[in-house]
C-alpha positions as CSV (number, residue, x, y, z in Angstrom):
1,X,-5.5,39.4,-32.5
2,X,-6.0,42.9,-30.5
3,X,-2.7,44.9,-30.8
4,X,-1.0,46.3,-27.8
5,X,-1.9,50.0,-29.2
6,X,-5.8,49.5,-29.1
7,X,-5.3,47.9,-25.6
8,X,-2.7,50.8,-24.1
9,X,-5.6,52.7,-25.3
10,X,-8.4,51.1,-23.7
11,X,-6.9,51.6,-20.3
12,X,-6.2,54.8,-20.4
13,X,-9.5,55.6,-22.0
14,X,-11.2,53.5,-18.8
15,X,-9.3,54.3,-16.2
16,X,-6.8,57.4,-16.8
17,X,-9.5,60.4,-17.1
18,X,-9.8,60.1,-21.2
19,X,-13.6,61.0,-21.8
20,X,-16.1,58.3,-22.1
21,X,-18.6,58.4,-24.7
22,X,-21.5,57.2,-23.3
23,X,-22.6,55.5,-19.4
24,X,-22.2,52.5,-17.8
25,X,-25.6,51.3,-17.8
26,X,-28.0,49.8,-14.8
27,X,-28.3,46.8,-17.1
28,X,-24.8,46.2,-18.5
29,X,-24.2,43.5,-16.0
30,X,-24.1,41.8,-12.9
31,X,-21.9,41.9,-10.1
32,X,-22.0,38.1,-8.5
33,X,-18.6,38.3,-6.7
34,X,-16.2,41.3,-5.9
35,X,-14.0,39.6,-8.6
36,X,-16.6,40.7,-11.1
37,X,-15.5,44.7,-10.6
38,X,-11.9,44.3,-11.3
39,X,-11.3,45.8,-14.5
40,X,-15.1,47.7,-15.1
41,X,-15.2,51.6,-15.5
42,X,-18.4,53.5,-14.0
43,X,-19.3,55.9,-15.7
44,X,-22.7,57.3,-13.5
45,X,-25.1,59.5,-14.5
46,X,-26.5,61.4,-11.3
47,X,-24.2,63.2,-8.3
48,X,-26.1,63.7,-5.1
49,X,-24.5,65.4,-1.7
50,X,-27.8,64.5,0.3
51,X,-29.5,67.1,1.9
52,X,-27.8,69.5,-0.2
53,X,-27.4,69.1,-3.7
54,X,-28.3,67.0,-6.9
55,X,-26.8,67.3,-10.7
56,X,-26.4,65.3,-13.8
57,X,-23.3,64.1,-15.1
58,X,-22.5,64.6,-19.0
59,X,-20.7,60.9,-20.1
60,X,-17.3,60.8,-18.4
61,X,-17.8,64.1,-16.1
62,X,-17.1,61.6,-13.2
63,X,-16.1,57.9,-13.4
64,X,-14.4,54.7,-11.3
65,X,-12.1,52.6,-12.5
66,X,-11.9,49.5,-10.5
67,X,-8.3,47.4,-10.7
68,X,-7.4,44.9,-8.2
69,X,-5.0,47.3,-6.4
70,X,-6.3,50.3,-7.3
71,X,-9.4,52.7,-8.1
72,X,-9.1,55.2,-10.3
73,X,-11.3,58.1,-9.7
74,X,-12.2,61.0,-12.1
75,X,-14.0,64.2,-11.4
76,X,-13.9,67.6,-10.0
77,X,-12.4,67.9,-6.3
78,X,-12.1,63.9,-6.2
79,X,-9.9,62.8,-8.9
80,X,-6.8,60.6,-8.0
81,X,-5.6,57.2,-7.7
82,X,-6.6,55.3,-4.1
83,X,-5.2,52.4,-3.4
84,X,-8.2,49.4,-2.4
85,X,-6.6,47.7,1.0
86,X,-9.9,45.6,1.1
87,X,-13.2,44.9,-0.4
88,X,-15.6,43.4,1.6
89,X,-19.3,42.1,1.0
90,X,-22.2,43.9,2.7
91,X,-25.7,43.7,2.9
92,X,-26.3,46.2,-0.2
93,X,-23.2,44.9,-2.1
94,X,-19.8,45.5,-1.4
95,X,-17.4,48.3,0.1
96,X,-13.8,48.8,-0.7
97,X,-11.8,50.5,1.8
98,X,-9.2,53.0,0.1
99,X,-6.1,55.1,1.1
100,X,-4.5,57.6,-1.2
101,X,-1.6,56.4,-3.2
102,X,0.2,59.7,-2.7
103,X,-1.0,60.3,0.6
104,X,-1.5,57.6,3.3
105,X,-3.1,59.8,5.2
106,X,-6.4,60.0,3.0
107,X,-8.6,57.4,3.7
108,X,-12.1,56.3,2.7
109,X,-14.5,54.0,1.1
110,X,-16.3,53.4,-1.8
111,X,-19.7,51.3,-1.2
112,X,-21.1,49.2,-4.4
113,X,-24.4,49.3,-3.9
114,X,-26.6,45.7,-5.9
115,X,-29.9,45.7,-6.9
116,X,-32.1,42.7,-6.2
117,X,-30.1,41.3,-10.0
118,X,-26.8,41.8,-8.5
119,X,-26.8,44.9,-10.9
120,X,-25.2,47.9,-9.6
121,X,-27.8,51.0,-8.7
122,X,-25.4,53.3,-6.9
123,X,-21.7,54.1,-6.1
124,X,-21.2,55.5,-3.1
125,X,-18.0,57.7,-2.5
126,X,-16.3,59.0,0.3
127,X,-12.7,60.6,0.3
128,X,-11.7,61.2,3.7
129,X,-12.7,60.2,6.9
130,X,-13.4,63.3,7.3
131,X,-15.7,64.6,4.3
132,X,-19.5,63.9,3.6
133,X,-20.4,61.0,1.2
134,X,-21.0,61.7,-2.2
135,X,-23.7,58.9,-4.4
136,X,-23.5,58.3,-7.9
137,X,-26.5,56.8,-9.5
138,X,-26.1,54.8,-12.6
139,X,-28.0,55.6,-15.7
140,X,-31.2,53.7,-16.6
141,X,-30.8,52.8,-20.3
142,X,-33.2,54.9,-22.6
143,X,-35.8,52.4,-24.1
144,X,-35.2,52.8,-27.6
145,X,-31.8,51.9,-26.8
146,X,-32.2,49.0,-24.8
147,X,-34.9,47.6,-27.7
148,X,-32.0,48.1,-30.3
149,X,-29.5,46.7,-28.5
150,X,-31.6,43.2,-27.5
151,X,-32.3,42.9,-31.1
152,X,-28.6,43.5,-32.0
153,X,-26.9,41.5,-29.2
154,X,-26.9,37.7,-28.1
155,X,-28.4,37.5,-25.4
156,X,-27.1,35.0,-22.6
157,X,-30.9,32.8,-22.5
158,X,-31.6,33.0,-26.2
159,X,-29.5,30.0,-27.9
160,X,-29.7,26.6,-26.9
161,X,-27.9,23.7,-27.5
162,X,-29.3,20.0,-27.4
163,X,-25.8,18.7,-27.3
164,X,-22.0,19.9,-28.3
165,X,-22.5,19.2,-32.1
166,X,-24.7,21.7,-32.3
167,X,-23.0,24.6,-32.1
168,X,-22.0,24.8,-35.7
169,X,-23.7,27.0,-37.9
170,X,-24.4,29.1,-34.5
171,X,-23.4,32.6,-34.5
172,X,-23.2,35.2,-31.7
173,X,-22.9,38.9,-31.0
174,X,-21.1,39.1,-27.9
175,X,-22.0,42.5,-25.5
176,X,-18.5,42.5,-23.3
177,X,-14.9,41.7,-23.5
178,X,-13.0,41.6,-20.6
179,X,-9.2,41.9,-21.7
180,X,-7.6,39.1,-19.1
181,X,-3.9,39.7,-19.7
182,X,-4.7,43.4,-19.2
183,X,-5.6,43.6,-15.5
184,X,-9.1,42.2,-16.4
185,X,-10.2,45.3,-18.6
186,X,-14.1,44.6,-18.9
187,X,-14.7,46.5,-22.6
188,X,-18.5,47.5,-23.2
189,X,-18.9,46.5,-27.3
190,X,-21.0,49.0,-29.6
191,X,-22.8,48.4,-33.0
192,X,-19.8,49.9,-34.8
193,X,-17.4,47.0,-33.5
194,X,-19.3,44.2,-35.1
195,X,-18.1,41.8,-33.1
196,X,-19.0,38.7,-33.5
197,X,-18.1,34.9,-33.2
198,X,-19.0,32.2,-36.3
199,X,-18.9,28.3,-35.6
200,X,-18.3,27.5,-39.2
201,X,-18.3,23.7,-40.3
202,X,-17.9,22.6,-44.1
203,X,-18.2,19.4,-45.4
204,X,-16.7,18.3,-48.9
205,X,-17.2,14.9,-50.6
206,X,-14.2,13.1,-51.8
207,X,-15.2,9.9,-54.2
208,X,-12.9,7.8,-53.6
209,X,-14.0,5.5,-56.9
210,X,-11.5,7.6,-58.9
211,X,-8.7,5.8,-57.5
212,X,-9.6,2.1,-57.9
213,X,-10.0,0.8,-61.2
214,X,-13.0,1.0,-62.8
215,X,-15.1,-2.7,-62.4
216,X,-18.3,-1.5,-62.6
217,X,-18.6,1.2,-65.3
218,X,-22.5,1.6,-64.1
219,X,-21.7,2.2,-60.7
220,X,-18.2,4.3,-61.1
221,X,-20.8,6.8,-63.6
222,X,-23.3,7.2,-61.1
223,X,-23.7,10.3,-59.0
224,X,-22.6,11.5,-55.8
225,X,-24.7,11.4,-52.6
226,X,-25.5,15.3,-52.1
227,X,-23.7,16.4,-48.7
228,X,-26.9,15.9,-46.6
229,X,-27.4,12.4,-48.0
230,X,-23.9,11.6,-47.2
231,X,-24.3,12.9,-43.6
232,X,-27.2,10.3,-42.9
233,X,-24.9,8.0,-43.8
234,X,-22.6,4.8,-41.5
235,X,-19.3,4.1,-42.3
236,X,-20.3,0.9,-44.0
237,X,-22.6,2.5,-46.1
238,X,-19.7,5.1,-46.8
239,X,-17.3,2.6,-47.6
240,X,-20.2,0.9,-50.0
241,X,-20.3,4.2,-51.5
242,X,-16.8,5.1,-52.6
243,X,-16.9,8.4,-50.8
244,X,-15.3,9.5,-47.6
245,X,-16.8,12.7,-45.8
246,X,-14.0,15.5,-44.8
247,X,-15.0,17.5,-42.5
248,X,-13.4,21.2,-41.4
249,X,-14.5,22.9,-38.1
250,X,-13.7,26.6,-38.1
251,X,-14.1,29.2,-35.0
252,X,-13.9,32.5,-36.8
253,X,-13.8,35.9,-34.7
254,X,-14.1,39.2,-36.3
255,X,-14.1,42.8,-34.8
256,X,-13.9,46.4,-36.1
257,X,-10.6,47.8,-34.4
258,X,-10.7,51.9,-33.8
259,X,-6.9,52.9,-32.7
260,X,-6.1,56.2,-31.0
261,X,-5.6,58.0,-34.1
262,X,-9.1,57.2,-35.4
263,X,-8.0,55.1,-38.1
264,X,-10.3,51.4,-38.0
265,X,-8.8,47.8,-39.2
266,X,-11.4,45.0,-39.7
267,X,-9.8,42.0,-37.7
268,X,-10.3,38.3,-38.3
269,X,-9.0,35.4,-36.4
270,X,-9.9,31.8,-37.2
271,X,-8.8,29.1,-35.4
272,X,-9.2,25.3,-37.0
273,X,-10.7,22.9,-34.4
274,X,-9.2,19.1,-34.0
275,X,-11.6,17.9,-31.2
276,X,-14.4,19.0,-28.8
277,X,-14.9,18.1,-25.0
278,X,-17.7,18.5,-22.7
279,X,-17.6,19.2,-19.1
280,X,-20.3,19.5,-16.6
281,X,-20.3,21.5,-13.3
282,X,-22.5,20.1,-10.9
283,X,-22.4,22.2,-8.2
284,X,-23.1,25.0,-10.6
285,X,-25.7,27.8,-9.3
286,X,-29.0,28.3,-11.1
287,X,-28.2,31.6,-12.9
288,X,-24.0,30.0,-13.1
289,X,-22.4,28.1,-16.0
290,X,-22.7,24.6,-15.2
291,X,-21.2,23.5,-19.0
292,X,-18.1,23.8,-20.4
293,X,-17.0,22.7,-24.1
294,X,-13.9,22.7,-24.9
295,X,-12.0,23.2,-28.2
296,X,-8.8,21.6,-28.9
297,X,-7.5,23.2,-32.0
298,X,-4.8,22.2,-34.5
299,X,-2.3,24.6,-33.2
300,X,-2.8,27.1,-30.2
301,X,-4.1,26.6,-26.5
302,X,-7.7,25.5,-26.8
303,X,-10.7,27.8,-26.8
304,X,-13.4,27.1,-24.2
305,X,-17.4,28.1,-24.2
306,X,-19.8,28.1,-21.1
307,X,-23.4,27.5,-20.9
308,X,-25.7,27.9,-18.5
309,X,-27.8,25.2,-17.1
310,X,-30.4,25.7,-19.5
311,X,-27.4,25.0,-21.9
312,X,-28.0,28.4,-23.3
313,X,-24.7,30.2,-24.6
314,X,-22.8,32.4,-21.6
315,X,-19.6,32.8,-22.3
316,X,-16.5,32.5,-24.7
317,X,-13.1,32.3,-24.3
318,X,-10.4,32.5,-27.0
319,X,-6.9,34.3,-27.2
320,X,-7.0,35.8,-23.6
321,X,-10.0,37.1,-23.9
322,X,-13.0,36.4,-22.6
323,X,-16.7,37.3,-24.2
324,X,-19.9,37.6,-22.1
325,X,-23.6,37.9,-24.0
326,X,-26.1,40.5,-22.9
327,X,-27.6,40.0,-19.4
328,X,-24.6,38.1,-18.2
């Protein structure tokens, strides 16, 4: 599992004025519901004062942290804590209304400005009641980028499942983790983390002839069944057989860990799975997740992955934390 140092880290990194190495992209992800801020950094890549002044921001320069009670703001003249009394829903996206946590007396706003793929475009800022707005664009991610990172990443459309079974022997590349037990952090993954999530299932033989005594010497010499013939295989013509089929489901997550110091630790977690469950959302929306399997495991609270209604892989969910694949 992630150890409290990365995750201390991470926060403070996001949110606390630590130096970001690269934006928050146009296309990172969409925003279907104010919920879907609360823990994301903006990191933008354009400052305008209109009708006076436009500049581009180096990585970091300026950035908002979004918490539920709080928005962390970082940049020349602006930087601070506000406190978000409200977030409403607008025409162009949402607005948060914000007082200073120091000073009550500050007020002002931050407007979230959505594309037509619920993506945002813009931040818009304003301090006080009293001072002019200030809009941040977000990046556009350079092509070369975007053409590596497609071919890198899951993406959310790409793998289908015909039913629940099939998921073994799939393997994803997550592009976000959002850290639930810390406020919701919403962590943007890169190449060097190879992350990714294996559905691993192995199947071994066990002849079952060895134990009875030995009848037939013709049929206690002949051969095994090779695992695929076995797997066409009823339990009558099992039992015929002599064998028995045992059968190990394994969930295995792994991740590149780099801590504060710069040192990196590879991390693997596997959890064993006892039994799987399927759930189906109805009232789901088009672009929503309207499947849900679910993983009891031999030990643990159970892991859980969404699909969309294609049943395309969404989403993942194990040790309070959840995964999202590109273009969720």
């Amino acid at each position: 599992m992630f150890k409290n140092l990365l995750l201390i880290f991470f926060l403070s990194a996001s949110f606390l004025g630590v130096a970001q190495e690269d934006y928050s992209y146009i296309s990172d992800r969409k925003f279907k519901d104010p919920t879907d801020l609360m823990g994301y950094d903006f990191v933008p890549g354009i400052m305008e004062i209109k009708g006076e002044s436009q500049q581009e921001l180096s990585p970091g320069e300026y950035s908002f942290g979004v918490t539920e009670a709080n928005l962390f703001v970082k940049g020349e003249e602006i930087e601070g804590v506000y406190s978000i009394n409200n977030i409403n829903t607008t025409d162009y996206g949402y607005k948060l209304l914000l007082m200073n946590a120091r000073n009550p007396t500050i007020q002002g706003h931050l407007k979230v400005v959505l594309n037509n793929r619920a993506q945002v475009d813009a931040l818009i800022f304003k301090r006080t009641t009293n001072e002019q707005e200030i809009i941040f664009y977000q990046a556009q991610m350079p092509e070369a980028q975007r053409n590596e990172e497609d071919a890198f990443f899951s993406g959310r459309w790409e793998q289908e499942l015909e039913d629940k079974d099939s998921i073994w022997g799939m393997a994803v590349r997550p592009f976000f983790r959002i850290h639930e037990a810390q406020r919701g952090v919403q962590e943007r993954l890169d190449f060097s983390d190879s992350t990714s999530i294996e559905f691993i299932q192995t199947v071994k033989i066990i002849d079952k002839r060895k134990k009875k005594k030995k009848k037939n010497e013709e049929a206690a010499d002949a051969g095994l069944p090779t695992i695929a013939e076995a797997l066409m295989m009823d339990e009558y013509e099992l039992k015929e057989a002599g064998i028995k089929l045992k059968e190990r489901r394994v969930i295995k997550i792994r991740s590149i860990v780099t801590y504060e110091d710069g040192t990196t630790e590879d991390v693997v977690t596997e959890y064993e799975v006892d039994k799987m469950t399927e759930r189906e959302d109805e009232t789901a929306a088009p672009d929503g997740e309207r499947y849900q399997i679910e993983f009891e495991l031999e030990k643990g609270a159970p892991l859980y992955l969404y699909l969309t209604p294609k049943r395309t892989l969404s989403a993942f969910e194990a040790g309070g934390i959840r995964y999202l694949l590109k273009g969720y």
